[in-house]
N, C-alpha and C positions, 0 to 999 in steps of 0.2 A: 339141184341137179339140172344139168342141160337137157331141154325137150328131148325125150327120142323120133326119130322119127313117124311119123303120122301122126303127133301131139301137139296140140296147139301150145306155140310158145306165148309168151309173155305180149310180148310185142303183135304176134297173131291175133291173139284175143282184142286186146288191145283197139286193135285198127277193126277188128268185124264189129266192136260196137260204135265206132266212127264211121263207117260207114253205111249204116242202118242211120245214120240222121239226116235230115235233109231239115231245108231254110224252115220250114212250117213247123216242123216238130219242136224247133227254140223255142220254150215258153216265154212268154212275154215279160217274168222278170229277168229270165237270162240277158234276152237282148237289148232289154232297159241297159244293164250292166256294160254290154259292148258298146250303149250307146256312149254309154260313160266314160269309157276305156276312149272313144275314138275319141269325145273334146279334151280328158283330162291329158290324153299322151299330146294332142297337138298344141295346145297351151302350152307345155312344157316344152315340147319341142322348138314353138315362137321364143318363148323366156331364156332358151338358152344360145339363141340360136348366133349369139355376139363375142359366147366365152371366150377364153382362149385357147380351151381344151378342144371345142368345135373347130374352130379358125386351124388348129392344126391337123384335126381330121380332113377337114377338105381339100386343106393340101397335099396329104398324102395319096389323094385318089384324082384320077384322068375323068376329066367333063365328058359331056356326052353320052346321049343313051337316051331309053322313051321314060325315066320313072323322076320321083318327085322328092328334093331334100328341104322340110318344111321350114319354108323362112328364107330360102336362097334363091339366087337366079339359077338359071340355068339349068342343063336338068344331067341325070347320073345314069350308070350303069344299075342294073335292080337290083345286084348284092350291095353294091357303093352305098345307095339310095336308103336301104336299111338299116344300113351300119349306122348310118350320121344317125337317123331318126331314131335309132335303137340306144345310142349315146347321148343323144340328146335329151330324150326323154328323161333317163333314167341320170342324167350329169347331177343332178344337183338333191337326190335323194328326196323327189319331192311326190313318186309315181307312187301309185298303188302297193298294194303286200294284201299276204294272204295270212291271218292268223291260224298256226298252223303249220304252215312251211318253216320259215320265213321265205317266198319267194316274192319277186316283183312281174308278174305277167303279161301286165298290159307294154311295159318299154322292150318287152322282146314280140312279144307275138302279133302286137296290131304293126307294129313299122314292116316284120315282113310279109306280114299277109296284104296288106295294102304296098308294097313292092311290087307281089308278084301280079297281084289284081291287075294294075297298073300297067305293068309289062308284057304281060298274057290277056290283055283285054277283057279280064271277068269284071261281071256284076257286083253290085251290091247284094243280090242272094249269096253267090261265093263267097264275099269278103267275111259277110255275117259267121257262115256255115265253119269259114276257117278260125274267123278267132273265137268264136263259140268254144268248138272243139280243142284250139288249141290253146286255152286261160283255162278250161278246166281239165286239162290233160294234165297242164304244169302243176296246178292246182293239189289232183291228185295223187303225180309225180313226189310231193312234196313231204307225201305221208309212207314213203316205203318203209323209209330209214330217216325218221325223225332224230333232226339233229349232228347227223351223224357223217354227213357229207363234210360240214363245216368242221366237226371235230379233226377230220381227216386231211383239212386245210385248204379247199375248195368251196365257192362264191354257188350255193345253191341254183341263184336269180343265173349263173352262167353255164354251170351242166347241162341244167336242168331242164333250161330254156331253148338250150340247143335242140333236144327233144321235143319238147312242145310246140316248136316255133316249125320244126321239120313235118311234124302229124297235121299243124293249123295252115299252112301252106300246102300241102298233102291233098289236104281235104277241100280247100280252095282250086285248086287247080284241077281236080277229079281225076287224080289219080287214084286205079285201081290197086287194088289187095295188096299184091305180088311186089309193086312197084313202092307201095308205101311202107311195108315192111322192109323193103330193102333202104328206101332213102332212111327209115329211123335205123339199121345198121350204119348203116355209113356215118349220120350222123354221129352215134356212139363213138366214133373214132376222130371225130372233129371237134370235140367237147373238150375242153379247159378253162380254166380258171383260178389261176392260186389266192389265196387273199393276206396276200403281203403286202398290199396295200396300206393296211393297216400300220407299220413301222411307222411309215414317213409322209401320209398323206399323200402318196402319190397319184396318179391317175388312172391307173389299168383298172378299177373297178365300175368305172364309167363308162369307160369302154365293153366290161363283162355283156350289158342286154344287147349291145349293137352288134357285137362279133357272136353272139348267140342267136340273134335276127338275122345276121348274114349268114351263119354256118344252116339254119335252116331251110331259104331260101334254096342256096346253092344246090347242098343235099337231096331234097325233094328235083331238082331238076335234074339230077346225075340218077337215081331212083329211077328215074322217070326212062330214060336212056337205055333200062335195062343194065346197068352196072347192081352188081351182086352184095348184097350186105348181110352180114350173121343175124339168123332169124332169131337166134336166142340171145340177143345182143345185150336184153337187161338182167335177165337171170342167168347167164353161164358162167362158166367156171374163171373166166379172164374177161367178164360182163363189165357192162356199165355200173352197177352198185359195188363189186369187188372191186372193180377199178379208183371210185371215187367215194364211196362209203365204207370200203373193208368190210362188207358186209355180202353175204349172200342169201341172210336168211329175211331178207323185207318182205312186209307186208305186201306183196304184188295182187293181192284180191282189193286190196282200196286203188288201186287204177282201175279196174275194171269194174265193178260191187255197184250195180246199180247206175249206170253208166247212159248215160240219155233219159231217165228217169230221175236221179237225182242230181240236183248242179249246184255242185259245191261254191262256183263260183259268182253265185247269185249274195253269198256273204263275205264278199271282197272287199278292204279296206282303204279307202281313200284320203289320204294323208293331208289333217288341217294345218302341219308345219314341215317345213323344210329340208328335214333332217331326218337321220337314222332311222326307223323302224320303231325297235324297242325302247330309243328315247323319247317316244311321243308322250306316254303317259306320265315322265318323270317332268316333263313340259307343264301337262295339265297342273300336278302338285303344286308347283313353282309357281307358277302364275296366279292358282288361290293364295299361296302364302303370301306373295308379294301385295295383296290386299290384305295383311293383318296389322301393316299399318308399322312395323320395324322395318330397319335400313339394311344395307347389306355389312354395311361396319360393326350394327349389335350383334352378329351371329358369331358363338362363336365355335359352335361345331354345326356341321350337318351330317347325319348318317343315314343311309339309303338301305331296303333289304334290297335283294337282287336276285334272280336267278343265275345258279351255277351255267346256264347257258353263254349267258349277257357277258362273262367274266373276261375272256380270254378276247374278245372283237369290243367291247364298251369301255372297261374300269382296267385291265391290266395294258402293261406295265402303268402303273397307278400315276407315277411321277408324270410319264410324258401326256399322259390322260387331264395330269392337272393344269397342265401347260404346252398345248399340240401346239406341233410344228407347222401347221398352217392355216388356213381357212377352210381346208375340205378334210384333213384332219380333226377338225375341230367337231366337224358332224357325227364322228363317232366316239366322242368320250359323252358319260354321261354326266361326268361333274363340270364340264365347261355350259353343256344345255342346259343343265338346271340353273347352272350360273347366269347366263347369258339370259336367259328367260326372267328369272326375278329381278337384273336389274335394266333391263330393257324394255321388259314387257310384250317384245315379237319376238314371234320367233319365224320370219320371213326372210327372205334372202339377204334383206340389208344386217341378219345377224350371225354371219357367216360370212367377214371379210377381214381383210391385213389387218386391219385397225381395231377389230373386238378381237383379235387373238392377243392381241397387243395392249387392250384394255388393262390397266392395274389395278381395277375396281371389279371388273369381271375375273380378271385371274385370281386378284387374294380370295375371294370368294370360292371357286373354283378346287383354290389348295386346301377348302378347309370342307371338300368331299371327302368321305367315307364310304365304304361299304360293307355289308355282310351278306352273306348267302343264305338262302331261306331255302330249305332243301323243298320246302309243301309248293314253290312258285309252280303254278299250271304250265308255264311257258315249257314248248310251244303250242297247246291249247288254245293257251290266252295268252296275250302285253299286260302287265300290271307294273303301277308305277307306286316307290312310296317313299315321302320326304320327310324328315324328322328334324329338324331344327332346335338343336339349344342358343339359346342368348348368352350373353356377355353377363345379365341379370339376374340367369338362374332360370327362366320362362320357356317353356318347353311346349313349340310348333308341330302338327306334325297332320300329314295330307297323304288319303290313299287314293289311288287310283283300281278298280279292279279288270280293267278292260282298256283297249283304244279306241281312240273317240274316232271317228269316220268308217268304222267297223257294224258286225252286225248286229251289235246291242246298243249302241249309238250311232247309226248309220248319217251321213251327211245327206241332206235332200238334193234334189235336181239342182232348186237354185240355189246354193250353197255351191254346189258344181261348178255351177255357169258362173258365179262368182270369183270363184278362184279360178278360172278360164281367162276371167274378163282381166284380171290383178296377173297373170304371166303374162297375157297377149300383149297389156300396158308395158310392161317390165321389157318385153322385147321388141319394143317399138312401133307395135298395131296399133291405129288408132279405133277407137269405139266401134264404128261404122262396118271397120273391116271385121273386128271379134265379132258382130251381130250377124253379119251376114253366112259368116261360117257357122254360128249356132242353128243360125234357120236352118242350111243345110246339112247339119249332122242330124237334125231331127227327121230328115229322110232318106239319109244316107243307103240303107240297106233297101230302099226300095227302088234306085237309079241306077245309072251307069257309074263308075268309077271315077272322077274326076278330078284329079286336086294341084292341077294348073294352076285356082285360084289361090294354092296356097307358098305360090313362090314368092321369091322377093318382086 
């Protein structure tokens, strides 16, 4: 039901417990995590920063302005400035995820909160205070209606994000009550994302955290103006969750439940491979099996359980799944990355180009994926991955995964981090000297001024 009046709505509540935080109150594994969030999204932002998919965002957008596109000359407008870095990050499915959502938080919410920082001259206590609030806003966002966004054929990481990225700019900028509830109505209304992506590899889902990082930006500044937005925006009758979940009956107490007290996003998953989400762990399997010592020509089935989730965005239509139509295609089938991983052994950016989808060693292989639906899979709980291998001989492989590895049961350390920081920043043409100097200062980022002139071309 829609608040009546004098009842705190969804979104009221919401924002009175974001606003009861200040920079002190972020436990110190929270902001470990932001520290996290701020090297792994700029790494990824350096590693993409040469695509093709970038090269034509920039040209879509007029130079000029006070904020920063990472890896470029020149400098943008603060929505433009997001957009790239909110695309960029999230380009090559290599950012962060929440087990749980499935969402990606840190390619929407750090590029606008350090837009707006940038543009409006705040600190690093702001910058912290925004993406704090606004990774585990998304966080929580992600638990209304498990699932069910995507059923309804909507990119969770671009709803979803539109919100979160609206509250962690919100909060950044210190806008009051009134102002912030209204910028997350409006946002409501700025929020899309179909995920038709998936036919033809195309690219609109790359785009999903940059145009979720601009639409919160912009949002939160119209908010701010005094322009008017529907206070029951997520729970009403023609709401945010009926809108993109068909749902009106979500959990709306897990947004709020403990809310600066508990921080969900302190068990954030940061991705050892380059690809998909839920293909991480079907990764792990592959790569033990390909140390059992048989080729990729002895197998002559492989069969996979899978969650009913995974079916309809991973394994269906099965055929174009065995043989994707491109190289960003290729990132969401789960029988090309099992493929791709056992007879490669990375699963790094160099296994995700024209030439491994074109591979005949990887594709027979590929075609001889299977699946079944395991109705008990935890997802979205948990990622679990599981490969089952018959031989040509009769010899029967088989590798489970119960969890994803850079997660909170196998978390990856700092320098694991920095490592894969150092391996994008190489990838996008930094030399050693320049990724070191940017680590030094991300390690005190939240406690300076705002600066990241040092990170143009």
């Amino acid at each position: 039901m829609n608040a009546p009046a004098g009842v705190q709505s969804v979104a009221e509540r919401l924002v009175e417990r974001v606003a009861a935080l200040v920079p002190e109150r972020v436990p110190a594994e929270a902001r470990a995590r932001c520290e996290d969030l701020l090297v792994d999204v700029t790494g990824l932002c350096v590693a993409a920063r040469r695509t093709d998919y970038i090269e034509a965002l920039l040209r879509s957008v007029d130079g000029g302005g006070a904020c920063t596109a990472i890896g470029h000359a020149g400098s943008f407008r603060a929505e433009d400035a997001a957009m790239i870095n909110g695309t960029a990050a999230h380009g090559e499915d290599f950012d962060d995820t929440f087990e749980g959502g499935p969402v990606h938080s840190g390619a929407v919410v750090v590029p606008a909160v350090l837009a707006a920082c940038e543009r409006f001259q705040r600190d690093g206590r702001a910058a912290l205070l925004g993406i704090a609030s606004g990774v585990e806003t998304m966080c929580r966002l992600s638990l209304v209606a498990p699932k069910l966004i995507h059923k309804a054929g909507f990119h969770p990481t671009s709803v979803l994000g539109a919100m979160a990225a609206t509250l962690g700019v919100s909060a950044a900028l210190g806008l009051d009550r009134k102002q912030t509830v209204d910028a997350l109505g409006i946002a409501g209304s700025m929020a899309g994302g179909i995920i038709e992506y998936l036919a033809e590899g195309a690219w609109t889902k790359r785009l999903h955290a940059g145009w979720a990082a601009r639409i919160g930006l912009h949002a939160a500044r119209i908010g701010r103006e005094g322009f008017l937005g529907p206070r029951t925006v997520f729970e009403g009758t023609h709401g945010f969750f009926s809108g993109f979940a068909h749902t009106r009956d979500g959990d709306f107490d897990a947004l709020t439940r403990d809310f600066g007290k508990e921080w969900l996003m302190e068990g954030l998953t940061f991705k050892p491979y380059a690809t998909g989400t839920m293909n991480q762990p079907y990764i792990d399997c592959a790569l033990r099996l390909a140390r059992k010592g048989f080729a990729a020509e002895d197998v002559a089935e492989v069969l996979c359980e899978t969650a009913e989730g995974y079916v309809h965005r991973l394994w269906e239509p099965l055929a174009s799944k065995h043989r994707p139509a491109n190289d960003y295609a290729a990132k969401f089938s789960t029988p090309f990355n099992i493929a791709v991983a056992f007879v490669t052994g990375s699963v790094g950016f160099e296994a995700f180009t024209e030439k491994t989808v074109r591979d005949p060693r990887i594709l027979t292989l590929a075609s001889k994926v299977r699946y079944v639906v395991d109705l008990n899979n935890p997802y979205p709980k948990a990622y679990t991955g599981h490969v089952k291998v018959t031989l040509e001989d009769g010899r029967v492989f088989e590798e489970r995964q119960p969890h994803i590895r850079g997660g909170v049961h196998e978390p990856l350390t700092r320098e694991e981090l920095e490592r894969k920081f150092r391996g994008n920043a190489e990838y996008g043409g930094w030399d050693l000297a320049r990724a070191e100097r940017f680590l030094q200062s991300a390690r005190s980022a939240f406690d300076a001024p705002i600066d990241l002139s040092g990170l143009r071309a």
